[in-house]
Backbone as CSV, one residue per row, in Angstrom:
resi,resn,N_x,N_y,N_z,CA_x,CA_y,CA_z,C_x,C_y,C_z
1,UNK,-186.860,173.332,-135.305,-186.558,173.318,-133.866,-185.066,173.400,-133.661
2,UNK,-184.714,174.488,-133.190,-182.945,174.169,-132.480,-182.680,172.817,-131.582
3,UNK,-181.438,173.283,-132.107,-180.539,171.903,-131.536,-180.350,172.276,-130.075
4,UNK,-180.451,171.665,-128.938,-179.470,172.344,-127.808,-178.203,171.638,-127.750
5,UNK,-177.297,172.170,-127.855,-175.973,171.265,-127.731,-175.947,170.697,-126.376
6,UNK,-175.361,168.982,-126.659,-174.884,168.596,-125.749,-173.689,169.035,-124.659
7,UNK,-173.379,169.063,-123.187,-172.404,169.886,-122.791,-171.583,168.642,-123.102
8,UNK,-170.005,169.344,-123.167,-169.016,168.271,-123.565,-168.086,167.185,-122.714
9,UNK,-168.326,165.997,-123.252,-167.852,165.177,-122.128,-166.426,165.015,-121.949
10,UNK,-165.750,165.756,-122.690,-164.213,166.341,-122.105,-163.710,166.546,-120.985
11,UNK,-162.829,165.868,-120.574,-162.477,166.211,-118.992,-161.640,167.606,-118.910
12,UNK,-161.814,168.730,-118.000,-160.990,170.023,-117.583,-159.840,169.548,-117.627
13,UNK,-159.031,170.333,-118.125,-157.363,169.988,-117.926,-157.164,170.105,-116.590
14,UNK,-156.572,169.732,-116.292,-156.177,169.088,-114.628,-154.886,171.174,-114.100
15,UNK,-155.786,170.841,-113.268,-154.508,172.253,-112.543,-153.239,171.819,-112.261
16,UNK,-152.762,173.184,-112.312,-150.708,173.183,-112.245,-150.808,172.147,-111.072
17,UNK,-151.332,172.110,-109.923,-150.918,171.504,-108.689,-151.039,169.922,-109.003
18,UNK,-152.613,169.207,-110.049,-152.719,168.509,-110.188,-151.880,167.359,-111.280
19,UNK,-150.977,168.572,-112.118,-149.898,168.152,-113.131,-148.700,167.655,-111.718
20,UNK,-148.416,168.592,-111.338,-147.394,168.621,-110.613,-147.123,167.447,-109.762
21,UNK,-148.675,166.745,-109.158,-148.555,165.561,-108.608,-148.474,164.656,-109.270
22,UNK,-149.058,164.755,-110.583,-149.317,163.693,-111.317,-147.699,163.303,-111.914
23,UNK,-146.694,163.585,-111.545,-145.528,163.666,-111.602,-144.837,163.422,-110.747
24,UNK,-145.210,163.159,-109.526,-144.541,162.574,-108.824,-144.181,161.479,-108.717
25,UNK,-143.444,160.940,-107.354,-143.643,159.554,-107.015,-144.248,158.962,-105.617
26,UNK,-144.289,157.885,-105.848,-145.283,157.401,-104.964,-144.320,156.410,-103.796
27,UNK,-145.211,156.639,-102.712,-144.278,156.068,-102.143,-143.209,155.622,-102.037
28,UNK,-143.786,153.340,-102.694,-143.025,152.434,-102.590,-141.967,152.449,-103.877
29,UNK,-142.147,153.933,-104.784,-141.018,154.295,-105.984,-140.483,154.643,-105.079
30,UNK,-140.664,155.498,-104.069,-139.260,156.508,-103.664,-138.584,155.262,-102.617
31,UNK,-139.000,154.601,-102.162,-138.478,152.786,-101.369,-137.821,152.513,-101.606
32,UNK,-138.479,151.836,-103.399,-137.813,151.417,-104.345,-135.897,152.446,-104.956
33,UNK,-136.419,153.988,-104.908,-134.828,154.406,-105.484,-133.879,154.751,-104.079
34,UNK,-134.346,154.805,-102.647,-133.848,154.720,-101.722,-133.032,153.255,-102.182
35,UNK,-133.797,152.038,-102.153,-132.893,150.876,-102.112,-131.511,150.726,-103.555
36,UNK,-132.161,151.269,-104.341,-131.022,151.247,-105.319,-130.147,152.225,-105.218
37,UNK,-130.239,153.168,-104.692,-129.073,154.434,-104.307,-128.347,153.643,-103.101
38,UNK,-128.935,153.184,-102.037,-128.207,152.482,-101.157,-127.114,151.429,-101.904
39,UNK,-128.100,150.611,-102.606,-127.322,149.049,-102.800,-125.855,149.635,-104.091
40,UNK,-125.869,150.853,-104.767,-124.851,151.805,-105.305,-123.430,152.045,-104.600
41,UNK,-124.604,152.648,-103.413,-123.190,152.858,-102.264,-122.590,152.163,-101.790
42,UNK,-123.089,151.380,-101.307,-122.200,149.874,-100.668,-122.039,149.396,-102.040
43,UNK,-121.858,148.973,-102.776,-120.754,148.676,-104.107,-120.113,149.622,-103.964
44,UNK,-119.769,150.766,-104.210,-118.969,151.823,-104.359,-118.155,151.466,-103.073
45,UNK,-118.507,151.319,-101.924,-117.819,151.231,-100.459,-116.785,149.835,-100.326
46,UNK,-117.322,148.849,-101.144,-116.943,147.332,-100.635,-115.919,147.504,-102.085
47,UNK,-115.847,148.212,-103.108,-115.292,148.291,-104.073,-113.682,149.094,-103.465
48,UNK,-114.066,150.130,-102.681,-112.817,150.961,-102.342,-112.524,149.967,-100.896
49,UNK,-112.798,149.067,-100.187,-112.287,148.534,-99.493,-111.241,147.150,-99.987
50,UNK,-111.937,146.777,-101.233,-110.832,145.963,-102.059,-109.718,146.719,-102.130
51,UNK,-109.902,147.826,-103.031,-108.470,148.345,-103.094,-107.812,149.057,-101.887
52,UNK,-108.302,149.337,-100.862,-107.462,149.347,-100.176,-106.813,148.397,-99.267
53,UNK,-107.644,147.150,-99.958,-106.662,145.705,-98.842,-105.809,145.664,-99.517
54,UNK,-105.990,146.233,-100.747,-104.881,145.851,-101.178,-103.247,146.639,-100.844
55,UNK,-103.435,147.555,-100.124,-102.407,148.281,-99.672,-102.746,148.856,-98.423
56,UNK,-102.834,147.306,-97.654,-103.426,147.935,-96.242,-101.965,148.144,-95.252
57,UNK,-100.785,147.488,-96.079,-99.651,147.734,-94.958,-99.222,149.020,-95.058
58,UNK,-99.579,149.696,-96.203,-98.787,151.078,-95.715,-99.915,152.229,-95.550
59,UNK,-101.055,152.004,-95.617,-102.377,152.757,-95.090,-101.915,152.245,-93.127
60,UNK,-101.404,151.219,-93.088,-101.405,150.498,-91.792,-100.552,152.275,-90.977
61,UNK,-99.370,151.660,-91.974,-97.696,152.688,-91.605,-98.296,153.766,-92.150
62,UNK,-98.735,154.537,-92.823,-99.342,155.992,-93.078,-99.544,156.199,-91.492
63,UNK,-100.721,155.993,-91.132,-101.538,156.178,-89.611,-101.225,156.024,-88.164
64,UNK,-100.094,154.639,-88.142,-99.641,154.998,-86.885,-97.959,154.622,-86.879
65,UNK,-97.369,154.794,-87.428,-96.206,154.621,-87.767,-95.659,156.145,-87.240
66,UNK,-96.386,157.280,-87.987,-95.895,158.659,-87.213,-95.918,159.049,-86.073
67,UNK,-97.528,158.450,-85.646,-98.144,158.544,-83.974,-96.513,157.463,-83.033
68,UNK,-96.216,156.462,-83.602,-95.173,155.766,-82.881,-93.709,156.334,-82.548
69,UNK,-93.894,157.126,-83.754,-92.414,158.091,-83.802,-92.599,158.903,-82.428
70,UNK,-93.422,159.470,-82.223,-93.931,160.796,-81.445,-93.535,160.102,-79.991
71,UNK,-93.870,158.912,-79.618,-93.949,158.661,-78.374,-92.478,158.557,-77.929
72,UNK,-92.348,158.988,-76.161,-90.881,158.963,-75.884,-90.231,157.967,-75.863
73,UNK,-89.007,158.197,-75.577,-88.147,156.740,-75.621,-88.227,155.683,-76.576
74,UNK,-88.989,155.840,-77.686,-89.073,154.991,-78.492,-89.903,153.850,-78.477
75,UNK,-91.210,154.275,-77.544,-91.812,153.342,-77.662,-92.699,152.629,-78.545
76,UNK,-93.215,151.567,-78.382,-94.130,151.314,-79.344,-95.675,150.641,-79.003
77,UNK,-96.642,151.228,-80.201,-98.096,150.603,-79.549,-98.097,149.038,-79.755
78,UNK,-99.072,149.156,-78.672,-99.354,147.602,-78.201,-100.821,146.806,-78.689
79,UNK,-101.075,145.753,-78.849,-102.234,145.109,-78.565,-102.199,144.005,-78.012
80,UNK,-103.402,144.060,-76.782,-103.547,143.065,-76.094,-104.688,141.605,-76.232
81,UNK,-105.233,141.922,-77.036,-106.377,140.754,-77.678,-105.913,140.301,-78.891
82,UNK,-105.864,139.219,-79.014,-106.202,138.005,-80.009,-105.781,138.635,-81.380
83,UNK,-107.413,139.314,-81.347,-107.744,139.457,-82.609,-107.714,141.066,-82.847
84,UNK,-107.208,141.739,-81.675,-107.377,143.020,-81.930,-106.744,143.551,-82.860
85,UNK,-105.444,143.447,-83.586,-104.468,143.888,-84.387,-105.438,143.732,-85.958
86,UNK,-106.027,142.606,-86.190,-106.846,141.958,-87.196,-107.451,142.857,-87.420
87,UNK,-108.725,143.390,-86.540,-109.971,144.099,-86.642,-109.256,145.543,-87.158
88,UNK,-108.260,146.066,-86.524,-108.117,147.421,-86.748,-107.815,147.495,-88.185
89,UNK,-107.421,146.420,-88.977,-106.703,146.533,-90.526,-107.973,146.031,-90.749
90,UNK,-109.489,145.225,-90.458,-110.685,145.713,-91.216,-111.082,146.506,-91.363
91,UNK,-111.193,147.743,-90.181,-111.839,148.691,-89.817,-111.035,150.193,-90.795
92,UNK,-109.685,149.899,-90.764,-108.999,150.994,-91.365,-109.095,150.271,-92.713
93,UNK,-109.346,149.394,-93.911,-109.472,149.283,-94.892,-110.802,149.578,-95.215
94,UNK,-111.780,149.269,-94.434,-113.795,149.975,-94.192,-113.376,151.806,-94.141
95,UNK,-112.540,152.427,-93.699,-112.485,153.583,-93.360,-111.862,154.346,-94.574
96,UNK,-110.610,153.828,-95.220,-110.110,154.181,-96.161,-111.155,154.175,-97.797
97,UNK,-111.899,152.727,-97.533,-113.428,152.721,-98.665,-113.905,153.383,-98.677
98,UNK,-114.315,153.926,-97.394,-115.426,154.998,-97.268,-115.039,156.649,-97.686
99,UNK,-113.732,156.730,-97.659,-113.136,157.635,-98.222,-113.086,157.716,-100.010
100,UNK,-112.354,156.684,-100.234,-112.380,156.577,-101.541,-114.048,156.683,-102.278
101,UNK,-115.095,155.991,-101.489,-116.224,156.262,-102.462,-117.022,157.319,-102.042
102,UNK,-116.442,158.148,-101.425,-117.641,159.217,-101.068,-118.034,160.001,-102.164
103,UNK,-116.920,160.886,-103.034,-117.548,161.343,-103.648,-118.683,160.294,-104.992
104,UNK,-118.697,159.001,-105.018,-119.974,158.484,-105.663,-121.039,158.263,-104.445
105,UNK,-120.612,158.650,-103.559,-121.591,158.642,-102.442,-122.580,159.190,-102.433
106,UNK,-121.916,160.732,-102.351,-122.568,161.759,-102.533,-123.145,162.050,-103.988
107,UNK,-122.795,161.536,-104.438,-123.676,161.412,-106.134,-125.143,160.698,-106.111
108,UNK,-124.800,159.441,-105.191,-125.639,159.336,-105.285,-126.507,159.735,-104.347
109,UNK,-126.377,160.177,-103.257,-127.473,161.100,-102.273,-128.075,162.202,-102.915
110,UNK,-127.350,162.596,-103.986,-127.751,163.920,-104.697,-128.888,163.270,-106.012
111,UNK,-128.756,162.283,-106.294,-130.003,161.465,-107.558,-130.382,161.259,-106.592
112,UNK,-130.775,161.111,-105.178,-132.238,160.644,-104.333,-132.669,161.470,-104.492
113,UNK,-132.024,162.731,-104.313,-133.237,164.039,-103.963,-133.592,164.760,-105.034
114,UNK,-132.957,164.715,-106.083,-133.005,165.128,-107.341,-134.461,165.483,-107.686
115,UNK,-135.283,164.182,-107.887,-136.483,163.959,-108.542,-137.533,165.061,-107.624
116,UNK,-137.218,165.488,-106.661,-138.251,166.319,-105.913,-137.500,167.891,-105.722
117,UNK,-136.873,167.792,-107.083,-136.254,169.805,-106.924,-136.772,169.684,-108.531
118,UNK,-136.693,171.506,-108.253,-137.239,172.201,-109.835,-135.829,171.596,-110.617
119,UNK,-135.828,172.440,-111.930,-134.829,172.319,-112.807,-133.712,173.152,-112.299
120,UNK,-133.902,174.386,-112.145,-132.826,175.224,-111.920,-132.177,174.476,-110.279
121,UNK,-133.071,174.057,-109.733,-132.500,173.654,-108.293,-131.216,172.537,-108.555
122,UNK,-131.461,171.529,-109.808,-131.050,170.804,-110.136,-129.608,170.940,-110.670
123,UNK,-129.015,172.231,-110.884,-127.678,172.744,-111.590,-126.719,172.813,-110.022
124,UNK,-127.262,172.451,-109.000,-126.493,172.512,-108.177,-126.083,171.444,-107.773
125,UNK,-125.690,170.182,-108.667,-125.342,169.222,-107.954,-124.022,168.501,-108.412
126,UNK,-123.322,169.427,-109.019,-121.936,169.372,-109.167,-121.068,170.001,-108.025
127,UNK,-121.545,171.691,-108.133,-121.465,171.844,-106.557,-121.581,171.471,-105.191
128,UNK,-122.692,170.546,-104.996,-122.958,169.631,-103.857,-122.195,168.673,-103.746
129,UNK,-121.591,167.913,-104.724,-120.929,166.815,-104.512,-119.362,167.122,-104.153
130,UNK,-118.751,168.111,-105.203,-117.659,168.994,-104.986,-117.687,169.297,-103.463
131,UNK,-118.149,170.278,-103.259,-117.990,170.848,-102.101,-118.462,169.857,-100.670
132,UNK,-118.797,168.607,-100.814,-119.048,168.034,-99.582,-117.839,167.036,-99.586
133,UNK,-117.670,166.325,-100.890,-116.841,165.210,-101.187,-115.673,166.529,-100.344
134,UNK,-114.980,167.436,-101.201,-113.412,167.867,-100.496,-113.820,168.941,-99.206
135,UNK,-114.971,168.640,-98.520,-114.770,169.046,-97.513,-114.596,168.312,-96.616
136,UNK,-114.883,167.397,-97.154,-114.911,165.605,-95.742,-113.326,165.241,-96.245
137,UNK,-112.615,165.088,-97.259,-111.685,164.903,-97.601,-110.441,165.757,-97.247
138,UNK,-111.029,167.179,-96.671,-109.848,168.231,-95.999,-109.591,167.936,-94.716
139,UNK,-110.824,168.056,-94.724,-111.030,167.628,-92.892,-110.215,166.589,-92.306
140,UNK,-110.360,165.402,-92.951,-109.858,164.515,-92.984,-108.139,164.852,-92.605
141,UNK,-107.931,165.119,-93.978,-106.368,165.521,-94.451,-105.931,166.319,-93.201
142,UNK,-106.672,167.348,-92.474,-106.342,168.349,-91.347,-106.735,167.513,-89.874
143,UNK,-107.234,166.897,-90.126,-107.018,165.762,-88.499,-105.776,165.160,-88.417
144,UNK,-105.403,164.821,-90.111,-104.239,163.926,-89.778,-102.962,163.988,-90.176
145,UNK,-102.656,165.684,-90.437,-101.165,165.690,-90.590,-101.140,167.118,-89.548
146,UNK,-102.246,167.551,-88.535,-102.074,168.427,-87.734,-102.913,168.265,-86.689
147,UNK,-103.784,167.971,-86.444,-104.650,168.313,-85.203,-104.753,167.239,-84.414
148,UNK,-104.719,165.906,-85.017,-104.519,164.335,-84.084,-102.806,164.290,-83.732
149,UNK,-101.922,164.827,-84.535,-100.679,164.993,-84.208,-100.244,165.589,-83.258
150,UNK,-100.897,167.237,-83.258,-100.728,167.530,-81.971,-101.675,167.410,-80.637
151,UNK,-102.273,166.718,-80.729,-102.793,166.393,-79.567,-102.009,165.106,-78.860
152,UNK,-101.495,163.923,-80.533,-101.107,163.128,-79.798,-99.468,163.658,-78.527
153,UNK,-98.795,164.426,-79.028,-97.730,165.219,-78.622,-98.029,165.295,-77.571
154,UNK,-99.428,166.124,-77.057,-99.543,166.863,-75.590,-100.062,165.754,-74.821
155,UNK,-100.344,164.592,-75.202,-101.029,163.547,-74.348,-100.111,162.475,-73.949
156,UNK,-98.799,162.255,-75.280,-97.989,161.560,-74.973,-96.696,162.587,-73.369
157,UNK,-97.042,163.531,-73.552,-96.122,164.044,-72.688,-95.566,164.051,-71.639
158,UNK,-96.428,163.356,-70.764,-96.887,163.173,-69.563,-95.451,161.647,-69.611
159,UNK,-95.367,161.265,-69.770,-94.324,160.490,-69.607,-93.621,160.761,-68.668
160,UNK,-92.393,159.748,-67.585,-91.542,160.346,-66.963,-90.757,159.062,-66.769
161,UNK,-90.122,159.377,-65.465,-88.967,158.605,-64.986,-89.699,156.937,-64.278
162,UNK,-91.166,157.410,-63.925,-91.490,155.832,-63.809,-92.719,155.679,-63.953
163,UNK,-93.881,156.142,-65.174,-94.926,155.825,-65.862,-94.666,156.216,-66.976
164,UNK,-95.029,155.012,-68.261,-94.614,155.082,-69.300,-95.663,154.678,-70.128
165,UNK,-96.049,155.789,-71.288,-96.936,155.667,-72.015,-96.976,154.689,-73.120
166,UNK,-97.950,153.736,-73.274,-97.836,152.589,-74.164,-98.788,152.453,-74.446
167,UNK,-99.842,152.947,-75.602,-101.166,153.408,-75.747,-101.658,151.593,-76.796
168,UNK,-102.598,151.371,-76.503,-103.231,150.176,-77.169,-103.636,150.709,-78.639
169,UNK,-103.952,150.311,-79.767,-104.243,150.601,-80.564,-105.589,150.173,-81.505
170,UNK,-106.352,149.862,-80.461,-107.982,149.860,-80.433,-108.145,151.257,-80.053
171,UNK,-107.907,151.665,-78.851,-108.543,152.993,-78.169,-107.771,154.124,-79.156
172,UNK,-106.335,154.006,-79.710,-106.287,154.717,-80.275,-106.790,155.233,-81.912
173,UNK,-107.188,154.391,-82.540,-107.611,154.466,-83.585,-108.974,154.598,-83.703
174,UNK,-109.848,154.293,-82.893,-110.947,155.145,-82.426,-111.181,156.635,-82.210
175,UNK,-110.131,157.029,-81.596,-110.186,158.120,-80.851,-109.275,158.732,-82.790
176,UNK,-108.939,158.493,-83.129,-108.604,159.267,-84.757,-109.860,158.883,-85.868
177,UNK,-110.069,157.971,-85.136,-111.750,158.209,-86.615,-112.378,159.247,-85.964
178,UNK,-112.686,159.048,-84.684,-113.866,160.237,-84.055,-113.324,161.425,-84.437
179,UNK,-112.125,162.131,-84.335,-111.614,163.221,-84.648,-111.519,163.657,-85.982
180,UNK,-111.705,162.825,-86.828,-111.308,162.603,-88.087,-113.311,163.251,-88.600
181,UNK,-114.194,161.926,-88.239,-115.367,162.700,-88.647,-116.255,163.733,-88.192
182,UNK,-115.550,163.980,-86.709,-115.942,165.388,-86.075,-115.227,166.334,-87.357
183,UNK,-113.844,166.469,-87.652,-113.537,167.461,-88.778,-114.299,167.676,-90.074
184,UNK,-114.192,166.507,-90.505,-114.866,166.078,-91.627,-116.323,167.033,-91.359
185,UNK,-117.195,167.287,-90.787,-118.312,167.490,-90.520,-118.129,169.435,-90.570
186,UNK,-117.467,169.729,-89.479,-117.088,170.620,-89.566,-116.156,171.840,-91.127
187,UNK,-115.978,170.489,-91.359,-115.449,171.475,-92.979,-116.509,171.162,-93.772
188,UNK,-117.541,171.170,-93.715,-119.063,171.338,-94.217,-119.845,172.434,-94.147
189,UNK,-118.970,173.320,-94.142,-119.632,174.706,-93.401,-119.174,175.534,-94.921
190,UNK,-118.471,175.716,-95.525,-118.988,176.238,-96.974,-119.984,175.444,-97.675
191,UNK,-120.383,174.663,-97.836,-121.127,173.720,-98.079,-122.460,173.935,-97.804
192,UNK,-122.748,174.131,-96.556,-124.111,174.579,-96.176,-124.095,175.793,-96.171
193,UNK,-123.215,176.852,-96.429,-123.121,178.440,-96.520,-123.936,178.762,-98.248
194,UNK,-123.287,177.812,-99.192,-123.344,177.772,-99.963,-124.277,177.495,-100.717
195,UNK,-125.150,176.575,-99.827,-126.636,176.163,-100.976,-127.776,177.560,-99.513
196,UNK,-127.586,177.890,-98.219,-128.484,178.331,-97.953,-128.387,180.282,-98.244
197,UNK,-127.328,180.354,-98.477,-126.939,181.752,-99.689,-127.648,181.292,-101.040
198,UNK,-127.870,180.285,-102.017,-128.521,179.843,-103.046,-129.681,180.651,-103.213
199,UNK,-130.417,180.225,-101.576,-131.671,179.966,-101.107,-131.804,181.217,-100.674
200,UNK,-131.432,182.371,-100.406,-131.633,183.523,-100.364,-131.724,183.718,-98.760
201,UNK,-131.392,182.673,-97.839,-131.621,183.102,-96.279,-130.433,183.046,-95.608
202,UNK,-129.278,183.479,-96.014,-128.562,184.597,-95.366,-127.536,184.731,-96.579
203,UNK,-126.591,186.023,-96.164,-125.885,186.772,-96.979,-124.497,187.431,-96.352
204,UNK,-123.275,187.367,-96.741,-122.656,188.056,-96.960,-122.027,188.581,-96.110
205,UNK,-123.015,189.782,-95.913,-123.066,191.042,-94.756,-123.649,190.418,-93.557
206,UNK,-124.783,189.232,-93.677,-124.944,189.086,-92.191,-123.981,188.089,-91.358
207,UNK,-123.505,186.887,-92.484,-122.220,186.595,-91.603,-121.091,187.811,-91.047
208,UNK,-120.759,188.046,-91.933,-119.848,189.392,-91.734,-120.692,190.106,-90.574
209,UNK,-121.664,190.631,-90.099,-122.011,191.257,-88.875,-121.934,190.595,-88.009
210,UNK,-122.424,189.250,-87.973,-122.247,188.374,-86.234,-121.022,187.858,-86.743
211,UNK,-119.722,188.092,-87.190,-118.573,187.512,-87.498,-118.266,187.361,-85.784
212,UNK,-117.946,188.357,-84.766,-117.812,188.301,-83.620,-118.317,187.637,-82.970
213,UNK,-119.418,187.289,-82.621,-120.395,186.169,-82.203,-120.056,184.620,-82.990
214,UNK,-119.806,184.289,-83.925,-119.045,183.241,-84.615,-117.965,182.721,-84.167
215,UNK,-116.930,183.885,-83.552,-115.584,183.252,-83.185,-116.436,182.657,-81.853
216,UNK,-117.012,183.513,-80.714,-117.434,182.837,-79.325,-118.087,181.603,-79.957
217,UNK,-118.458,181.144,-80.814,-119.423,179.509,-81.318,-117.992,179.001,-81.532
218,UNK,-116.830,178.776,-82.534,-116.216,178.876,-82.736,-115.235,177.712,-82.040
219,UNK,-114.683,179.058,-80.952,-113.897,178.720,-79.672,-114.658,177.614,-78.765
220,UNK,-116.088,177.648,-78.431,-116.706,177.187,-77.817,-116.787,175.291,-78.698
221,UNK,-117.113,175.397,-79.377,-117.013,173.901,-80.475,-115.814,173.282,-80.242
222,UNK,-114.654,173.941,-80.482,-113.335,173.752,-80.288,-112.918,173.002,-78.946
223,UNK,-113.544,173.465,-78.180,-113.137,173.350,-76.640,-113.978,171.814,-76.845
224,UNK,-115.426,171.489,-77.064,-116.121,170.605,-77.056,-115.859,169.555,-77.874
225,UNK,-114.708,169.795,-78.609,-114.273,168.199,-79.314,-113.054,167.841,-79.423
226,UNK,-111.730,168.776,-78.583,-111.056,168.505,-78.407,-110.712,168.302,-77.196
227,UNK,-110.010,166.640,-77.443,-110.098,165.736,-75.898,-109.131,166.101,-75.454
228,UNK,-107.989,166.284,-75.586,-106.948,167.065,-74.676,-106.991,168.658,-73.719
229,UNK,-108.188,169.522,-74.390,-108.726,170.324,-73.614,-107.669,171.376,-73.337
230,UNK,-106.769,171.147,-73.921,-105.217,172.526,-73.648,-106.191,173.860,-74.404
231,UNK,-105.738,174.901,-73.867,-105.777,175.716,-74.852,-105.266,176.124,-75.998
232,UNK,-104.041,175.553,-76.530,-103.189,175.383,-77.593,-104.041,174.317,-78.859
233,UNK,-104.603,173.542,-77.980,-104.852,172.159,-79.355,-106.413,172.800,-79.377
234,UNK,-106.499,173.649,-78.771,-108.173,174.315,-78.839,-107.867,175.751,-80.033
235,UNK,-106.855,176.120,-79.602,-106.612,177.146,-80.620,-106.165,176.874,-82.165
236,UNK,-105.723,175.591,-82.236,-105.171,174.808,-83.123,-106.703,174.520,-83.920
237,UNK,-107.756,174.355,-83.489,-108.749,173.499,-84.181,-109.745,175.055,-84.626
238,UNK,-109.544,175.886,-83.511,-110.355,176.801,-84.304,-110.108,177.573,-85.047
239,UNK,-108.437,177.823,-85.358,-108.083,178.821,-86.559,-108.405,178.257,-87.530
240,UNK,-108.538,177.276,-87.822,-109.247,176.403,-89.602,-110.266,176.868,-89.432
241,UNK,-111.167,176.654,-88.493,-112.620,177.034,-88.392,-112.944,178.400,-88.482
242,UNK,-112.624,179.003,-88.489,-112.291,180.475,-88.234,-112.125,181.078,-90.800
243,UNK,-110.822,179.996,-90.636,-110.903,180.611,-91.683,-112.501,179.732,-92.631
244,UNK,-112.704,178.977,-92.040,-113.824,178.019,-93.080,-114.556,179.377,-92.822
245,UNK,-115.060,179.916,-91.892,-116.512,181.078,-91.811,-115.702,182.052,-92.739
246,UNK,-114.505,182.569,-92.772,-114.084,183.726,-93.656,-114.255,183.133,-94.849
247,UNK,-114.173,181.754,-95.556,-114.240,181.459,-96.796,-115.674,181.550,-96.808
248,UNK,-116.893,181.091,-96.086,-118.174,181.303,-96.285,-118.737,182.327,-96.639
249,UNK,-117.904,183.471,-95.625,-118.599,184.842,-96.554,-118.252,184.507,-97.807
250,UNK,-117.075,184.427,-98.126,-116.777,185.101,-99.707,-117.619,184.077,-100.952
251,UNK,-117.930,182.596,-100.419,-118.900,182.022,-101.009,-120.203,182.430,-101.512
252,UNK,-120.201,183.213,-99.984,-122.205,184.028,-99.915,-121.982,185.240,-100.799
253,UNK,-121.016,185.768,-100.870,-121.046,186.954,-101.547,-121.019,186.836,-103.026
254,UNK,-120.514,185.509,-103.053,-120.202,184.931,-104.896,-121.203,184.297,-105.744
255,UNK,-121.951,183.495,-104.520,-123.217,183.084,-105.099,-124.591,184.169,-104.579
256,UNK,-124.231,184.806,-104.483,-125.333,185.827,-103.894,-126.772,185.766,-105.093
257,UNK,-128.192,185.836,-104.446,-129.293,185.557,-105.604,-128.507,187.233,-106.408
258,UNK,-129.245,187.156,-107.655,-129.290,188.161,-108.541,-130.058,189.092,-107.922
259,UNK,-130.222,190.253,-108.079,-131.665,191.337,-107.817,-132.001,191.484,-108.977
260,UNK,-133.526,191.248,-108.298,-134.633,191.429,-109.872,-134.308,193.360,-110.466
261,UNK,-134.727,193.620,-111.507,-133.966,195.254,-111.914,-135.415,195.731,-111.517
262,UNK,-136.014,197.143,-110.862,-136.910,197.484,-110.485,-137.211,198.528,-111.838
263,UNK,-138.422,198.199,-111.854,-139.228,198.558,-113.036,-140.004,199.955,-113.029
264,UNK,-140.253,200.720,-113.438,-141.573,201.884,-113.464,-142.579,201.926,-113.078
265,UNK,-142.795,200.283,-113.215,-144.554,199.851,-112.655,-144.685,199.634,-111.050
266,UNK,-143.148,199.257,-111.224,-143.028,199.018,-109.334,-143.070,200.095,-108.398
């Protein structure tokens, strides 16, 4: 009598999709590396705020020591609260941290997302950190040896023979962070040129065609974050901007995808 074979109690290898999950993470993991990428950063943040207490008098004189020069007659800023003079040397030693640790900042924003890109996606995160860390770091640098300078110029101007400008230095140091991470943001634009050229959805030639349409965005941005509203400190903010889109092409054109070579069969 034949045997009939038993069918085999082997389980099917699991499909690509079912590998693929089986590789993931789960939720309260991704919770879990959210909280340790966070609790990274703030060390990294409270770490660069040590060192910069530690040289908070001339981070103090860096920042408004020039703005004081500028004003007429020699005046000088004021504070009228208590504790206001205090807070601004927390806030500018919190501001200067946040500078100093960005680029581990951005390191570590780049290991959050890491675990959910392919391999090759993964070679881009020297570039990501590079290019965001010294674009927040230019920006920066260009609020504050040109574009908060001259604005402060056209605002202090107004001065005369019997109203005299004596600016508090709460409202003003506000009004230079805001300007400071409006730039910062804005020199992020190779940056995002750069990974969505990666990504194959735009190129090159199509910045370069709406280049004209860019300056009207441009000019228009310009006008919308600069509080003095001259046309000078508007023209002032968009020639950087102007050249950031000319450096974007040449980014898109550098990282441009490869073309596959077309074949016989095709």
């Amino acid at each position: 009598m034949a045997l009939v074979p038993f069918p085999s109690q082997s389980k099917p290898d699991p499909a690509p999709e079912e590998q693929l999950d089986s590789g993931k993470m789960s939720f309260l993991e991704h919770l879990d590396e959210l909280r340790r990428r966070l609790m990274y950063s703030v060390i990294a943040i409270v770490a660069g705020c040590l060192v910069s207490l530690a040289f908070i008098d001339k981070l103090f004189a860096f920042i408004f020591l020039p703005l004081q020069q500028m004003l007429p007659n020699g005046e000088k800023l004021i504070y009228t609260e208590p504790t206001e003079a205090f807070t601004i040397y927390l806030e500018l030693a919190l501001l200067a941290g946040i500078i100093l640790a960005a680029p581990f900042v951005m390191w570590q924003v780049w290991k959050f997302i890491a675990p959910g890109l392919y391999s090759k996606e993964k070679r881009f995160a020297i570039p990501f950190v590079v290019l965001s860390s010294g674009g927040f770091i230019g920006g920066a640098l260009f609020n504050h040896y040109l574009l908060f300078r001259l604005m402060w110029v056209f605002l202090a101007s107004f001065s005369n023979s019997y109203i005299i400008f004596t600016p508090k230095i709460d409202p003003l140091f506000d009004m230079y962070v805001k300007m400071m991470i409006i730039c910062g943001l804005v020199f992020q634009l190779p940056t995002v040129v750069y990974f969505l050229a990666k990504m194959g959805m735009i190129t090159a030639r199509f910045l370069w065609k709406n280049f004209k349409y860019a300056i009207l965005v441009i000019f228009i941005v310009a006008a919308a974050i600069t509080p003095s509203g001259d046309p000078f400190s508007q023209t002032v903010v968009a020639l950087p901007m102007i050249g950031l889109y000319l450096l974007s092409i040449g980014i898109a054109w550098a990282v441009r995808p490869a073309r596959k070579p077309v074949t016989d069969d095709e």
